[in-house]
TIRO-2110 file (N, C-alpha, C; in Angstrom, 1 decimal):
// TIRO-2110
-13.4, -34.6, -30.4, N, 1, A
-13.1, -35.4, -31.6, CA, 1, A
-11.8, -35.0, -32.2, C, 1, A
-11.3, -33.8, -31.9, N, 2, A
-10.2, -33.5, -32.5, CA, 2, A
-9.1, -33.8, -32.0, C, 2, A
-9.0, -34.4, -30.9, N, 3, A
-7.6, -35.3, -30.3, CA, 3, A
-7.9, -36.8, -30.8, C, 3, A
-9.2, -37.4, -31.1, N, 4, A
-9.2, -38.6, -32.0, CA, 4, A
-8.5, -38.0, -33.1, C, 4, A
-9.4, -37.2, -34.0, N, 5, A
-8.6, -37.4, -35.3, CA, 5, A
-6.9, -37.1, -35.4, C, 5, A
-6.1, -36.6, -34.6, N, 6, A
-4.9, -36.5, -34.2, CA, 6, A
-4.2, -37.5, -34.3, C, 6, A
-4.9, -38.3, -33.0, N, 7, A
-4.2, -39.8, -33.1, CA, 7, A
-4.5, -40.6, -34.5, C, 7, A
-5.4, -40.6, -34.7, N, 8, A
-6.0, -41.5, -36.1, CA, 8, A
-4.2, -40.9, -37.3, C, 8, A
-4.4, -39.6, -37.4, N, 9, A
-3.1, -39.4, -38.2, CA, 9, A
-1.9, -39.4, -37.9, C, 9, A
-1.6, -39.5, -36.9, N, 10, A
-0.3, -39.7, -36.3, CA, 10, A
-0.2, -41.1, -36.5, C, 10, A
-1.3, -41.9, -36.2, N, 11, A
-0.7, -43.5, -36.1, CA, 11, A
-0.9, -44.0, -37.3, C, 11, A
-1.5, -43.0, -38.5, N, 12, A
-1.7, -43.3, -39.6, CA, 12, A
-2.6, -44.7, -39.9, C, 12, A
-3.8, -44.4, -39.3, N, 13, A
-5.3, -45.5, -39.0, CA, 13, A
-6.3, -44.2, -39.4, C, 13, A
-7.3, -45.1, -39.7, N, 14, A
-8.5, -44.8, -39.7, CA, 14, A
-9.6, -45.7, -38.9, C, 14, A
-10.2, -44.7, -38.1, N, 15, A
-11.7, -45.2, -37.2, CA, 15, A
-10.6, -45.5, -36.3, C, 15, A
-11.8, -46.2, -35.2, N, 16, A
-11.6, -46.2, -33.6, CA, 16, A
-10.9, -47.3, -33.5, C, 16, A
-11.8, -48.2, -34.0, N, 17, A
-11.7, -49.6, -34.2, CA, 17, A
-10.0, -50.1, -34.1, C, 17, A
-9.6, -49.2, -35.6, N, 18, A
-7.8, -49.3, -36.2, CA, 18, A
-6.9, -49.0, -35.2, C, 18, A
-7.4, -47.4, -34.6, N, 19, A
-6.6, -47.3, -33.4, CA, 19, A
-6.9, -48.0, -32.2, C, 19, A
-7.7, -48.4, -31.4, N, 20, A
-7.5, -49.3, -30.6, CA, 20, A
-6.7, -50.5, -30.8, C, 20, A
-6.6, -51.2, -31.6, N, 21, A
-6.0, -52.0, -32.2, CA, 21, A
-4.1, -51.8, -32.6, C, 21, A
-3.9, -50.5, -32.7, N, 22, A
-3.1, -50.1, -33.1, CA, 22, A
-2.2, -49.9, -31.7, C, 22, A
-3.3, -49.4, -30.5, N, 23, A
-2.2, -48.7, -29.0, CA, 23, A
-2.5, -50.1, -28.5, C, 23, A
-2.1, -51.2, -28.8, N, 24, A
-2.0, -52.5, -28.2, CA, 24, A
-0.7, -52.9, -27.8, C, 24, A
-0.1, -52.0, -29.3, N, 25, A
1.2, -52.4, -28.8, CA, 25, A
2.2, -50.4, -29.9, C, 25, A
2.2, -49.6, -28.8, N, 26, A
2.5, -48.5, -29.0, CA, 26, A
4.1, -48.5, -29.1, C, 26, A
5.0, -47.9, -30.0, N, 27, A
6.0, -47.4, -29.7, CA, 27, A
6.2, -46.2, -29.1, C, 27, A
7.4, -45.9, -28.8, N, 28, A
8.1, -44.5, -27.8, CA, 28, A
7.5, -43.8, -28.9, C, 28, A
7.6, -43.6, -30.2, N, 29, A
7.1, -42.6, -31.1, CA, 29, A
5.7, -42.3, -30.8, C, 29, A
5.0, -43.5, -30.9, N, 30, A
3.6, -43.3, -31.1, CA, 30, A
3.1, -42.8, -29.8, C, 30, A
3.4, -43.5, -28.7, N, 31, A
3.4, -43.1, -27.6, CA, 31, A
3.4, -41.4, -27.3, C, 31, A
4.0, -40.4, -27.9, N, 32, A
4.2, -39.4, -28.2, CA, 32, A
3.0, -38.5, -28.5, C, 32, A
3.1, -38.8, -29.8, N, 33, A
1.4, -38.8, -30.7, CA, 33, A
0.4, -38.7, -29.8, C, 33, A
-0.1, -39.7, -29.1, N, 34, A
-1.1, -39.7, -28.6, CA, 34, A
-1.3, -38.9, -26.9, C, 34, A
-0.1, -38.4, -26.6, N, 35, A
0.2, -38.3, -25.3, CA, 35, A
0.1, -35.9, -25.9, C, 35, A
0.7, -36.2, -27.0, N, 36, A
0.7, -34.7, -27.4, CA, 36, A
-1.0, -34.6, -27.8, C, 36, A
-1.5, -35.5, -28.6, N, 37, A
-3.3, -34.9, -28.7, CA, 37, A
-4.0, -35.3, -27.3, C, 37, A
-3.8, -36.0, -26.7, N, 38, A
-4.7, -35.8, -25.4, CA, 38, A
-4.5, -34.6, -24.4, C, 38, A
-3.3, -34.1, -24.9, N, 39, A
-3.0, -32.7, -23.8, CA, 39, A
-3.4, -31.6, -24.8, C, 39, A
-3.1, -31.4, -25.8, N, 40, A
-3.8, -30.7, -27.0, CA, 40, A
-5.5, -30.7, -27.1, C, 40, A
-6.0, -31.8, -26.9, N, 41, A
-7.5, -32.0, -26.8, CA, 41, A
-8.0, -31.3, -25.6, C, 41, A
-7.2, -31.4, -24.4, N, 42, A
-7.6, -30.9, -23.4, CA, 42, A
-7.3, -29.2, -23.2, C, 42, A
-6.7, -28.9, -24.1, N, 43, A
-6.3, -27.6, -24.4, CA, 43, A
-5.2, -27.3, -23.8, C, 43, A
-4.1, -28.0, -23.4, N, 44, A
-2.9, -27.7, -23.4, CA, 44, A
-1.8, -27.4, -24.6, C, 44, A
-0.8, -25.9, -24.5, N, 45, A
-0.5, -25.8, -25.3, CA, 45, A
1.2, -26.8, -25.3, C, 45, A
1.4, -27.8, -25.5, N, 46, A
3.2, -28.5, -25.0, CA, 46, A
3.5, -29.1, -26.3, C, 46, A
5.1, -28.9, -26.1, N, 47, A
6.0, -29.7, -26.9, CA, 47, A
5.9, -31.1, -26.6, C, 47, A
5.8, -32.0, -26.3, N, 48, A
6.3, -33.5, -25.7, CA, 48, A
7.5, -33.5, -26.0, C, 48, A
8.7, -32.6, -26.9, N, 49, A
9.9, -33.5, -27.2, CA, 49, A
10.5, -33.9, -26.1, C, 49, A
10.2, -33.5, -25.0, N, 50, A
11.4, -33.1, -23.4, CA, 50, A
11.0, -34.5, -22.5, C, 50, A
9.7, -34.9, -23.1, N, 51, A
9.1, -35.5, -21.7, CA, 51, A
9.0, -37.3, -21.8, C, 51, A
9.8, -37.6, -20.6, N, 52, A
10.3, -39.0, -20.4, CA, 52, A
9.4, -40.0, -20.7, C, 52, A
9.5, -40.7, -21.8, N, 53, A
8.6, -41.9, -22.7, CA, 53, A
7.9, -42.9, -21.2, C, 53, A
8.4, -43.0, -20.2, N, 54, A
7.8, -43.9, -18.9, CA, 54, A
6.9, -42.9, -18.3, C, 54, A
7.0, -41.2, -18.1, N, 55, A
5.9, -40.6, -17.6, CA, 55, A
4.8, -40.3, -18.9, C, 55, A
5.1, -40.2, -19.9, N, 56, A
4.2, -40.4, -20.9, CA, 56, A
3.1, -41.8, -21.0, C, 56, A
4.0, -43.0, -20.5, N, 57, A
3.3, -44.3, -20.4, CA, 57, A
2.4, -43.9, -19.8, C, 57, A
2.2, -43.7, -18.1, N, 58, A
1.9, -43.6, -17.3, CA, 58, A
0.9, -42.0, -17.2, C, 58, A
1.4, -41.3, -18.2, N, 59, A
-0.2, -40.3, -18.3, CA, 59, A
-1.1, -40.8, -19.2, C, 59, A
-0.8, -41.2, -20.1, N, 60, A
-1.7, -41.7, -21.0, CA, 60, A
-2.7, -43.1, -20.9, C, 60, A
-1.9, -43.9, -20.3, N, 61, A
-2.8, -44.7, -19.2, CA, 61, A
-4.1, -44.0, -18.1, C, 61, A
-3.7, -43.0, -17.6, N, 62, A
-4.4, -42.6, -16.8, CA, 62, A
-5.5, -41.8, -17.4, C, 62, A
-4.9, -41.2, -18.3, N, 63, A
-6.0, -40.1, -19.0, CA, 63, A
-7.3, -41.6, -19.6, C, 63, A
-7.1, -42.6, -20.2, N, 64, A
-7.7, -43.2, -20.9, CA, 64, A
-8.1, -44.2, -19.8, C, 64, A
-7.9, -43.9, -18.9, N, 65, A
-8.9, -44.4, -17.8, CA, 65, A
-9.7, -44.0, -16.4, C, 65, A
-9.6, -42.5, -16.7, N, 66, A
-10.0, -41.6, -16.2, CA, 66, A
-11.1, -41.3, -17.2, C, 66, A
-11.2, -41.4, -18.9, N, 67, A
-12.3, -41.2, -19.4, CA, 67, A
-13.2, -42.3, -19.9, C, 67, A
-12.9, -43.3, -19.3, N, 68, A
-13.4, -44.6, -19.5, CA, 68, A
-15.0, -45.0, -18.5, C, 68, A
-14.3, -43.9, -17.2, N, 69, A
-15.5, -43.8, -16.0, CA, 69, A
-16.4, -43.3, -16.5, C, 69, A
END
């Protein structure tokens, strides 16, 4: 729950609902946000400032469909 409520404040939404709604259409920023609490949730300790907005697309896609199974 605590990489939801991450994203919830980073994208500045409340509930699931807002944020799903919200990564419909993500910026490079937001994209960030959510890419830093999924690796944080998972207990990684990282900066994201370094890491390329297209491999970020592309993890975060994956993570969110890897826990969808």
């Amino acid at each position: 729950m605590g990489a939801l409520a991450e994203i919830e404040t980073g994208l500045g939404v409340e509930g699931l609902a807002a944020a799903a709604e919200r990564m419909k259409a993500l910026s490079a920023r937001d994209l960030m946000v959510v890419l830093g609490a999924v690796l944080r949730g998972g207990g990684e300790a990282v900066d994201v400032a370094g890491v390329d907005p297209r491999e970020a697309a592309v993890a975060v896609a994956a993570a969110f469909e890897a826990a969808a199974r």
